[in-house]
C-alpha positions as CSV (number, residue, x, y, z in Angstrom):
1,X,19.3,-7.1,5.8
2,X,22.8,-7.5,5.7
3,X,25.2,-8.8,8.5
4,X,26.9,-5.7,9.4
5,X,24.2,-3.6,9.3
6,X,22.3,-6.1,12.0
7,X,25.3,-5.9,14.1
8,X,25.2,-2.2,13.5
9,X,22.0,-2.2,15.3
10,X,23.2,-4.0,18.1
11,X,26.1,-1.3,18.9
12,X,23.5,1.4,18.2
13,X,21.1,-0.2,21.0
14,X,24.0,-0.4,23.1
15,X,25.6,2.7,22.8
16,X,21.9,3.9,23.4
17,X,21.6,2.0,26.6
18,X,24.9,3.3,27.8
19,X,24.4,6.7,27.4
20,X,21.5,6.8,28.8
21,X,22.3,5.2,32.2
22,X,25.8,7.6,32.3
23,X,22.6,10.4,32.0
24,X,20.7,8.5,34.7
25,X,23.8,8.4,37.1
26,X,24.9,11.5,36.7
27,X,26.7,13.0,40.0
28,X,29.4,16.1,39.1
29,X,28.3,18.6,41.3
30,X,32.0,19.0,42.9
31,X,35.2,17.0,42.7
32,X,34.1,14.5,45.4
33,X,31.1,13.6,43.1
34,X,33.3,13.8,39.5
35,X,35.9,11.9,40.5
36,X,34.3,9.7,43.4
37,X,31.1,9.4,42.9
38,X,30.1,10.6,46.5
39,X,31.6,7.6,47.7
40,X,28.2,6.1,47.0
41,X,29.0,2.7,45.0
42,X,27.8,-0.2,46.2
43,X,29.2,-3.4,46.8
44,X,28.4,-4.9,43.5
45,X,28.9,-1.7,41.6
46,X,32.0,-0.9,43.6
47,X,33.2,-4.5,42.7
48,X,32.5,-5.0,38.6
49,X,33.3,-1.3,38.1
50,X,36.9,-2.0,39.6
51,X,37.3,-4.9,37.9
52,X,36.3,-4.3,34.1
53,X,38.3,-1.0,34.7
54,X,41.1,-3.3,35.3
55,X,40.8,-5.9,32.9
56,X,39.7,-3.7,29.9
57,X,40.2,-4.7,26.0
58,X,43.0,-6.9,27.1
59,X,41.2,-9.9,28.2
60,X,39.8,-10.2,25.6
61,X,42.9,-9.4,22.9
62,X,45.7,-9.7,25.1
63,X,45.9,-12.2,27.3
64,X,43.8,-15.0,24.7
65,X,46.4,-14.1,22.0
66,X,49.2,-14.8,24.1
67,X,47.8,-17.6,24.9
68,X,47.0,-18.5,21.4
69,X,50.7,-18.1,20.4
70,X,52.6,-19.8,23.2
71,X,50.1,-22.1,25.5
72,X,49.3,-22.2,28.8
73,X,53.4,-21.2,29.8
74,X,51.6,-17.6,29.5
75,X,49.2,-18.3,31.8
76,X,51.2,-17.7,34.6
77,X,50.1,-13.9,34.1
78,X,46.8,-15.1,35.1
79,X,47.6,-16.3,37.7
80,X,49.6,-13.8,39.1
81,X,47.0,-11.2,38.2
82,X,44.3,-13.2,40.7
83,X,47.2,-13.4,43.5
84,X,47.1,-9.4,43.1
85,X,43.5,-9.3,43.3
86,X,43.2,-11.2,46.4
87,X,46.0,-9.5,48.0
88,X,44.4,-5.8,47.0
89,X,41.0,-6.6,48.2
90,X,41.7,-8.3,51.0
91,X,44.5,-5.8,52.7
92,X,44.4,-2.6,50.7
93,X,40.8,-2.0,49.7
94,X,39.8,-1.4,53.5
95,X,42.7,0.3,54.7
96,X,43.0,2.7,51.7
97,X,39.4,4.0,52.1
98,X,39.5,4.6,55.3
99,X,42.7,6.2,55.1
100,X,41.6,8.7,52.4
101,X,38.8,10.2,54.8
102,X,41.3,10.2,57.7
103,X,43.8,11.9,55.1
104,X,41.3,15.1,54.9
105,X,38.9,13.2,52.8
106,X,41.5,13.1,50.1
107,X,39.7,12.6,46.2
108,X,42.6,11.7,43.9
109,X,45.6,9.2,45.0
110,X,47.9,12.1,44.5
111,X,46.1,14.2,47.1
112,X,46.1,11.3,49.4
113,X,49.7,10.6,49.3
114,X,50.4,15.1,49.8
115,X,47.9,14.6,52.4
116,X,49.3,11.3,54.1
117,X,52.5,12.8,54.2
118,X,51.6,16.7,55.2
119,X,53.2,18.0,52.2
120,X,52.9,21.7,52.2
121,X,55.2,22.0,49.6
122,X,52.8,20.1,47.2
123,X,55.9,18.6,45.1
124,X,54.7,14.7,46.2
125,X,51.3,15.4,44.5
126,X,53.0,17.3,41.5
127,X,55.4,14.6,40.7
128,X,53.0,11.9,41.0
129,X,50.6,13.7,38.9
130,X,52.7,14.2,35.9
131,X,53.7,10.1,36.2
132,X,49.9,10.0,36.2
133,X,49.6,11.7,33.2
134,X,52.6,9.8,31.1
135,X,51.4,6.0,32.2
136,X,47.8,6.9,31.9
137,X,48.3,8.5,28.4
138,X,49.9,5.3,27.3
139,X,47.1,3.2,29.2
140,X,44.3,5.1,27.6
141,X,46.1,4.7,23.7
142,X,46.2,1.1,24.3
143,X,42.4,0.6,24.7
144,X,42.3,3.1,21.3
145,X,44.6,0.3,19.9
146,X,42.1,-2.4,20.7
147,X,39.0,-0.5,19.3
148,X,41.1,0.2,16.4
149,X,41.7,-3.6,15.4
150,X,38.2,-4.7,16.2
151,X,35.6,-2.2,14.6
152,X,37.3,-2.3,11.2
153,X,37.0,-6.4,11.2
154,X,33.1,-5.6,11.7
155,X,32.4,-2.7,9.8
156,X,33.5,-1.1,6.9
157,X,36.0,1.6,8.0
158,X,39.8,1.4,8.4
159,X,41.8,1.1,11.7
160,X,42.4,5.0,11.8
161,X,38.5,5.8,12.0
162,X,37.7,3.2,14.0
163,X,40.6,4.6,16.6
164,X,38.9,8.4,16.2
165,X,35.0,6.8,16.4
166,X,35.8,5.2,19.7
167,X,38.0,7.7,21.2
168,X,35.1,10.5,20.7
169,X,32.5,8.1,22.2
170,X,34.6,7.5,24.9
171,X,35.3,11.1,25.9
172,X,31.3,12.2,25.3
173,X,30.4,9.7,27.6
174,X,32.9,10.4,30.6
175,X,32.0,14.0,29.9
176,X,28.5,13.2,30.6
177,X,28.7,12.0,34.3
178,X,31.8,11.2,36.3
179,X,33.2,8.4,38.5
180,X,29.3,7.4,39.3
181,X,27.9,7.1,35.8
182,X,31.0,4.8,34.6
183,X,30.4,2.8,37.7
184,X,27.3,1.3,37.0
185,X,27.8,1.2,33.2
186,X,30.9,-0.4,34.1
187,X,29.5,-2.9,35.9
188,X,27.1,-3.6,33.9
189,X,29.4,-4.3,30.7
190,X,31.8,-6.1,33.4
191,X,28.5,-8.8,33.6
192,X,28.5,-8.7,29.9
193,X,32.1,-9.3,29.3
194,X,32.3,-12.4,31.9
195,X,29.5,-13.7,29.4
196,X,31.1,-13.6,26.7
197,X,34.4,-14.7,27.2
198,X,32.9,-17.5,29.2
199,X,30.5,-19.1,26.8
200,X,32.5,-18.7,23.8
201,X,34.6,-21.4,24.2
202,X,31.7,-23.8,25.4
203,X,30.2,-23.1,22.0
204,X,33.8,-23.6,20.0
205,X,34.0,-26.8,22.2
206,X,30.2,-27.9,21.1
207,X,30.1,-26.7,17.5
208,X,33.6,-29.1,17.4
209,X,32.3,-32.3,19.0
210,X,33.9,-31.8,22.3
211,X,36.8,-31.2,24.2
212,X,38.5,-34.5,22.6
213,X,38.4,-33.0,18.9
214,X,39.4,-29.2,20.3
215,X,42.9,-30.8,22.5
216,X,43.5,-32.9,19.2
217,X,44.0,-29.8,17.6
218,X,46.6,-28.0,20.2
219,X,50.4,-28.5,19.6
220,X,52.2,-30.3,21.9
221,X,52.8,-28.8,24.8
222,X,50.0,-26.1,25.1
223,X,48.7,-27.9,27.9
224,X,52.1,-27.7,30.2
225,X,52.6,-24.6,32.2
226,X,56.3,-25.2,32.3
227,X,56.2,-25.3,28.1
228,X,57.3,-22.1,26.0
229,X,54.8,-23.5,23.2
230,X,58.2,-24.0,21.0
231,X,59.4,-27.6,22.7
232,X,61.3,-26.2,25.1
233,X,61.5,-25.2,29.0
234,X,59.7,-21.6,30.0
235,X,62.7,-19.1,31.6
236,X,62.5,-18.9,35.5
237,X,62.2,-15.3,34.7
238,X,59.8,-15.4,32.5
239,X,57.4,-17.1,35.2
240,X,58.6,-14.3,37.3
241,X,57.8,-11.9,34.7
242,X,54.5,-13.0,34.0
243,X,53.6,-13.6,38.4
244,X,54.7,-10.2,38.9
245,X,52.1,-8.4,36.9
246,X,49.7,-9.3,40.6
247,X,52.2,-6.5,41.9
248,X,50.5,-3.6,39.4
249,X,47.4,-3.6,41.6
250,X,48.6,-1.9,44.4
251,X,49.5,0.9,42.2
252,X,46.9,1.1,39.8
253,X,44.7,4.4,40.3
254,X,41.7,3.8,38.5
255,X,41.4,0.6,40.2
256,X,42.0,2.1,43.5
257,X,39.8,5.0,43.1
258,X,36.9,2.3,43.1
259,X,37.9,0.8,46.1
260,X,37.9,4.6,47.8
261,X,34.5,5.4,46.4
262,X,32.6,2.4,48.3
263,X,30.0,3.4,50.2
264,X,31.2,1.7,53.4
265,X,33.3,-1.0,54.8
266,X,30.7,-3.9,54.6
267,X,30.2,-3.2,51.6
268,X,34.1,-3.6,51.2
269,X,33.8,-6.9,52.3
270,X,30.8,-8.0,50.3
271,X,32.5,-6.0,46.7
272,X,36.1,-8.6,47.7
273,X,34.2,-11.5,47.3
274,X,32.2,-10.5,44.2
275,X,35.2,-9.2,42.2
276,X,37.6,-12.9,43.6
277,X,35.1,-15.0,41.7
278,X,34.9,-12.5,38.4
279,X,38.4,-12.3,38.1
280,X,38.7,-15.8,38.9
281,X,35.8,-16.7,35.8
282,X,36.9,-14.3,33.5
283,X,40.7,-15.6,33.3
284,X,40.0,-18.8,33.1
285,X,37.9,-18.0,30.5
286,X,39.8,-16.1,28.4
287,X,42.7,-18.6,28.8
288,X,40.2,-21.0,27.8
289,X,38.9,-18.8,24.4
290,X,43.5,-18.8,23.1
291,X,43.4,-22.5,23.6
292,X,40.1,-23.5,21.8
293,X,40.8,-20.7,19.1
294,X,44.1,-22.2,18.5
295,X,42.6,-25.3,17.4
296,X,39.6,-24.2,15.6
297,X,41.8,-21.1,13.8
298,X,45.0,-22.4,13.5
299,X,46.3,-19.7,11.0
300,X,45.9,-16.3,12.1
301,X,47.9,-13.2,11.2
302,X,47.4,-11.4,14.6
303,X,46.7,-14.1,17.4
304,X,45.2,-10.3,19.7
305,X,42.0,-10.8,17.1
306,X,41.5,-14.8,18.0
307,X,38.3,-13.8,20.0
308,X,36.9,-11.3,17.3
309,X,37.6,-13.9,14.3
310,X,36.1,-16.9,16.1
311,X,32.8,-14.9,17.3
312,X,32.6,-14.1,13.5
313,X,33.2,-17.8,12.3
314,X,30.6,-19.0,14.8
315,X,28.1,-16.6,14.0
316,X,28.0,-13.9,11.8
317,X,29.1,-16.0,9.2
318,X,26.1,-18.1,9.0
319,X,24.0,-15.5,8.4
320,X,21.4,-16.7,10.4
321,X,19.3,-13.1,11.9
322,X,19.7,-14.9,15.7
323,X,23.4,-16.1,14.7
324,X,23.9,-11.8,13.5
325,X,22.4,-11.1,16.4
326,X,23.8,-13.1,19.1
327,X,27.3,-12.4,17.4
328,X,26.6,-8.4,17.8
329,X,26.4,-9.3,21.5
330,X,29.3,-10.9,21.7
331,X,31.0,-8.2,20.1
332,X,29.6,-5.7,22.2
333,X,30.9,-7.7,25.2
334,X,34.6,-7.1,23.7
335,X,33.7,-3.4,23.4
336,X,32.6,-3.3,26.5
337,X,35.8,-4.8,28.1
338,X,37.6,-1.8,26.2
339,X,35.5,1.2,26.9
340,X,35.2,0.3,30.4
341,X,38.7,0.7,30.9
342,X,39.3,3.8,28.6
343,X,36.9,5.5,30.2
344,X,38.2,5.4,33.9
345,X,41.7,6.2,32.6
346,X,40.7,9.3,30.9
347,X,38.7,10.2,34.2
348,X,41.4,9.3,36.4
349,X,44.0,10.7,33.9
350,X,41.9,14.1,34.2
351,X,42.5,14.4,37.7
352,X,46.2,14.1,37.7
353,X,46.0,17.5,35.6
354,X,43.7,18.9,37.8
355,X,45.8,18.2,40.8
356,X,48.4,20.1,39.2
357,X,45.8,23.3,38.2
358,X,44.1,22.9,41.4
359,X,48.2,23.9,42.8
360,X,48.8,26.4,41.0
361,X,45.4,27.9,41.3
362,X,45.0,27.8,45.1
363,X,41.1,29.7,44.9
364,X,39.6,27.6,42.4
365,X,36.2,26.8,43.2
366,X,35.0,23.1,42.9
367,X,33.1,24.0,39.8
368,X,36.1,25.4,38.1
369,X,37.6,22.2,38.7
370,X,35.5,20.2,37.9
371,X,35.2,22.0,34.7
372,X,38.8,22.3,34.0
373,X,39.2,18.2,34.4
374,X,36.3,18.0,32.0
375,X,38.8,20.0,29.6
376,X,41.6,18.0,30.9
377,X,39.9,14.7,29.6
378,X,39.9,16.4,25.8
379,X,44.0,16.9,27.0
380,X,44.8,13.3,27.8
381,X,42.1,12.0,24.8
382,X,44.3,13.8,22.1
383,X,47.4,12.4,23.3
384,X,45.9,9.1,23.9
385,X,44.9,9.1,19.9
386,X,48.1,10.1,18.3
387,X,49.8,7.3,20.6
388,X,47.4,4.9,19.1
389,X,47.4,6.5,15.2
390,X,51.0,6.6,15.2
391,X,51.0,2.9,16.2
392,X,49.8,1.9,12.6
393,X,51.2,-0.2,10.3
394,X,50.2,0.2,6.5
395,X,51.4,-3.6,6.0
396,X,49.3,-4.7,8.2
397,X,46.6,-2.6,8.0
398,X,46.4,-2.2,12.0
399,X,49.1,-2.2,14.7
400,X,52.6,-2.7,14.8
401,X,52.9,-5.8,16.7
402,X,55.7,-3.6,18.9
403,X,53.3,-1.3,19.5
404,X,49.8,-3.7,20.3
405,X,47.4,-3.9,23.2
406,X,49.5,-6.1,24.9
407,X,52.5,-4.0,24.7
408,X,51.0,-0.9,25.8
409,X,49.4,-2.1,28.8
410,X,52.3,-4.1,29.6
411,X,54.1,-0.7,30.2
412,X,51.7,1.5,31.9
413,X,51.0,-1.5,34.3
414,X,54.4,-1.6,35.2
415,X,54.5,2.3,35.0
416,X,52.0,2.7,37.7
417,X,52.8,-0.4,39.9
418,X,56.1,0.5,40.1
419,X,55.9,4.3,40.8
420,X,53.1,4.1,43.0
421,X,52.5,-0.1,44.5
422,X,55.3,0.1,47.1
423,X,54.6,3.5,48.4
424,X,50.9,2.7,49.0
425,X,51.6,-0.3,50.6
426,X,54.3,1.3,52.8
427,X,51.9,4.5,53.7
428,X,49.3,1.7,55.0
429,X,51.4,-0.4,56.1
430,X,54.4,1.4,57.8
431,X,54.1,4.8,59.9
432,X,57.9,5.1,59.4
433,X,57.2,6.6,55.8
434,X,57.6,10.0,55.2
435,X,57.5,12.4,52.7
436,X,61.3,11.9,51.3
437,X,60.9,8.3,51.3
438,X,57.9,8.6,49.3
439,X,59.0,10.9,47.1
440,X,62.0,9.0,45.9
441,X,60.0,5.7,45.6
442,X,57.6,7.6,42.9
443,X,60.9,8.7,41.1
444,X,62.7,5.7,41.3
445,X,59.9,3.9,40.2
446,X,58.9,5.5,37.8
447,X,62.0,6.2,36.2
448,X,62.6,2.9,36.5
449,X,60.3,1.7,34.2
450,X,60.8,4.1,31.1
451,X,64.5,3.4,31.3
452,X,64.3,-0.1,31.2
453,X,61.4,0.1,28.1
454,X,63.5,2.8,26.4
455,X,66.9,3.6,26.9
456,X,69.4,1.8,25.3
457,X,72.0,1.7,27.7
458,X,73.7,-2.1,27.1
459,X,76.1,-3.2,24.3
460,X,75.1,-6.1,21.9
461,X,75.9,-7.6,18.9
462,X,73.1,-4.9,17.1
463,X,74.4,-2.1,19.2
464,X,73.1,-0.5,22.4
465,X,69.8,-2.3,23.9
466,X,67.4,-1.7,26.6
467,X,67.7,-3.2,29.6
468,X,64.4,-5.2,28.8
469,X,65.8,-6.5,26.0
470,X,68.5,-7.6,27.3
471,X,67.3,-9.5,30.7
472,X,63.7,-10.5,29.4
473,X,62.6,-9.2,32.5
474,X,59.5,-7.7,33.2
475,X,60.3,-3.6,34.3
476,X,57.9,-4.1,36.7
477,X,60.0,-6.3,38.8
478,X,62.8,-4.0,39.0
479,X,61.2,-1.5,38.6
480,X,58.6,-2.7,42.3
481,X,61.8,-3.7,43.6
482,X,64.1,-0.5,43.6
483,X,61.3,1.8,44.5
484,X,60.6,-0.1,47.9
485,X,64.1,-0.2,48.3
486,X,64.1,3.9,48.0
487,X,61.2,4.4,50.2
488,X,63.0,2.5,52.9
489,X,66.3,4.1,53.0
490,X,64.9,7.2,52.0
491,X,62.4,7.4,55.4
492,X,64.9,5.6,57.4
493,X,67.9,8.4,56.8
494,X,65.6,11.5,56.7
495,X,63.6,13.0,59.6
496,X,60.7,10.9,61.5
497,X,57.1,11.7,60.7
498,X,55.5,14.1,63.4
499,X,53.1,13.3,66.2
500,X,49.9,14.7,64.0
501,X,51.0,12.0,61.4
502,X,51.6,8.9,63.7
503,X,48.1,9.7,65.4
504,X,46.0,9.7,61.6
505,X,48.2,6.3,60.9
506,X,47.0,4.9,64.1
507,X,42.9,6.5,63.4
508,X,43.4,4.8,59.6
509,X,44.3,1.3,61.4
510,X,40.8,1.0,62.8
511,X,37.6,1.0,61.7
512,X,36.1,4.7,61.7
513,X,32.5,5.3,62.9
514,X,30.2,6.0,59.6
């Protein structure tokens, strides 16, 4: 039997496994079930499920590819992304589930923030949905991307099917069951992808001799944080750039919608510690699997595919049945890491369209809803897909580099941490806030961040260039920055909140009797 067709059996087993546990945990009864799960996740559910919807196929393309190409100087984004973690667990996750039962037992972040707020107008919750459904669009196409570049190196099909096989798995199976089901798939694949990317590079490091023969290997400078990977000094603001993605999680809605749907506030405590030493494993590791693939595959065309071409080199290239096999698993780890991710973006994408139905049709029942998001997920899917189709390079046979994993997350990351970081925060954090403040922080963020990716605005020797471009600047650091900035003077220089809003503030800052 041939290699591919053994590995082929591995994905079929797992696909089969999958699906059948998003039939097992099936909860869509109503919205709080679809989109919450019930608020039934427990603490090791609640805390793999948030973080291999966080992490997705970028840990294992992404972030070892950037580290393949330019050293440890990139791994300041590691760093900063277990700063963020810390800091969301330990002062957000709490706060923000207790808030959302205080806030009329809000489901979706943008009927928490019309709720926080007492937003009879609904416009808060209209706006923020539609930034929902930009960013997650773009978020959803980039885990499309990442299926697209590894199915065709394992099977026979070209990057275009590969994009359309995965996307229409993805959407059958968070069709089947809501936010419950992708939990515990999620964090079951979230043990599988820690496994993977953390023995890989032991076995590199073994099947070379040791760690002695991999460094030998590594051009100078890999090793120093303060290194470009090109001989020279990393920019300040590129160590800024890079700490700064940590700010994303306080924005970032299907990470958050994880944190709401824990059962209770022990549990809270118990998930924090969990998902601290996960993250902390599973980017090291990966940081680990760029440095050890730079010296055992020095040449390759796309650095994103170092983990995919060393899992072949090490075993499906031997041919061995237990090398095939234990290679499949691997590979399954890394298509784990991006369904996990594409999944709760299309769920979470859905409800942002929902909000908006759910507004303009004020006597919808639950099911109607729940069925219309199920349609809504078909909605953002499509759009998702001709993002990630359009993205292809005949060249190269897969991805514009401009337009690769790492790209695309890079903007909806800043996209939602910037639109929507500082105003949670401040609506935890700060009874002051009101509804015009946090309306012009979602704009101001938001806006923010597309100008600075998109809109040529300053003069250079090539003609007009964005903002990015120009500064090498991470948007989401401007982009965090000016949207506190417009929460503040916006809530400062507009009318107080009322008494009824104080009073939930104060019942949000305690724990609630459950």
């Amino acid at each position: 039997m041939s290699s591919q067709a053994l590995i082929l059996i591995v994905f079929v087993a797992y696909f089969s496994v999958i699906i059948s546990l998003a039939i097992r945990f099936r909860r869509s009864q109503n919205l709080s079930d679809y989109f919450l799960g019930g608020r039934k996740l427990n603490a090791w559910v609640g805390a793999l499920s948030a973080q291999t919807s966080d992490m997705s196929g970028w840990l294992l393309m992404g972030l070892p590819g950037a580290i393949y190409a330019a050293g440890t100087g990139r791994a300041w984004l590691a760093v900063g992304l277990i700063i963020g973690t810390v800091l969301n667990w330990v002062f957000v996750a709490k706060r923000l589930r207790r808030y959302t039962i205080v806030a009329n037992n809000a489901v979706t972040l943008p009927e928490y923030l019309e709720n926080r707020f007492h937003d009879k107008s609904h416009i808060l919750k209209i706006i923020a949905a539609v930034f929902f459904a930009v960013f997650f669009t773009v978020y959803a196409a980039s885990g499309f991307v990442a299926g697209g570049t590894l199915l065709p190196q394992i099977f026979d099909v070209n990057y275009q099917t590969a994009v359309i096989l995965l996307a229409a798995f993805v959407v059958a199976y968070t069709l089947i069951g809501g936010l419950l089901a992708i939990s515990w798939t999620d964090s079951i694949q979230g043990m599988m992808m820690l496994l993977a990317v953390f023995f890989l590079p032991m076995i590199v490091i073994a099947t070379m001799g040791g760690w002695a023969n991999v460094s030998a290997d590594i051009p100078p400078g890999f090793f120093n944080m303060m290194s470009d990977g090109a001989g020279g000094t990393i920019a300040i603001r590129s160590i800024i750039s890079d700490l700064a993605w940590g700010l994303g999680y306080f924005g970032m809605p299907h990470i958050l919608i994880k944190l709401i749907a824990i059962r209770s506030e022990k549990d809270v405590s118990r998930s924090a510690i969990i998902a601290i030493v996960w993250v902390v494993l599973a980017l090291g590791s990966a940081v680990l699997v760029g440095l050890v693939g730079r010296s055992f595959m020095p040449d390759l065309q796309n650095p994103e595919t170092v983990f995919i071409q060393t899992v072949r080199a090490i075993f499906v290239d031997r041919g061995a049945l237990w090398a095939v096999l234990l290679g499949g698993l691997f590979l399954c780890g890394m298509f784990a890491a991006i369904k996990s991710t594409a999944d709760s973006q299309l769920l979470v994408g859905s409800s942002a369209v929902s909000d908006i139905y759910r507004v303009a049709n004020k006597k919808a029942s639950d099911k109607q809803l729940v069925w219309f998001s199920r349609c809504a997920v078909f909605v953002v899917a499509l759009l998702a897909l001709w993002i990630a189709l359009d993205a292809y390079d005949p060249v190269l046979g897969g991805p514009d580099r401009s337009r690769g994993v790492m790209q695309l997350v890079a903007m909806a990351w800043a996209g939602f941490g910037a639109a929507f970081g500082p105003l949670v925060l401040c609506s935890l954090f700060w009874k002051r806030t009101n509804r015009t403040g946090g309306l012009l922080g979602v704009l101001v963020g938001g806006l923010t961040v597309i100008t600075w990716h998109f809109i040529p605005l300053v003069s250079s020797a090539d003609g007009l260039i964005t903002l990015g471009a120009r500064t090498g600047l991470y948007s989401l650091v401007p982009g965090f920055g000016l949207s506190l900035v417009a929460i503040i003077a916006g809530s400062l220089l507009s009318k107080k909140p009322s008494e009824e809003i104080l009073t939930e503030f104060e019942t949000a800052s305690k724990p609630l009797s459950e």
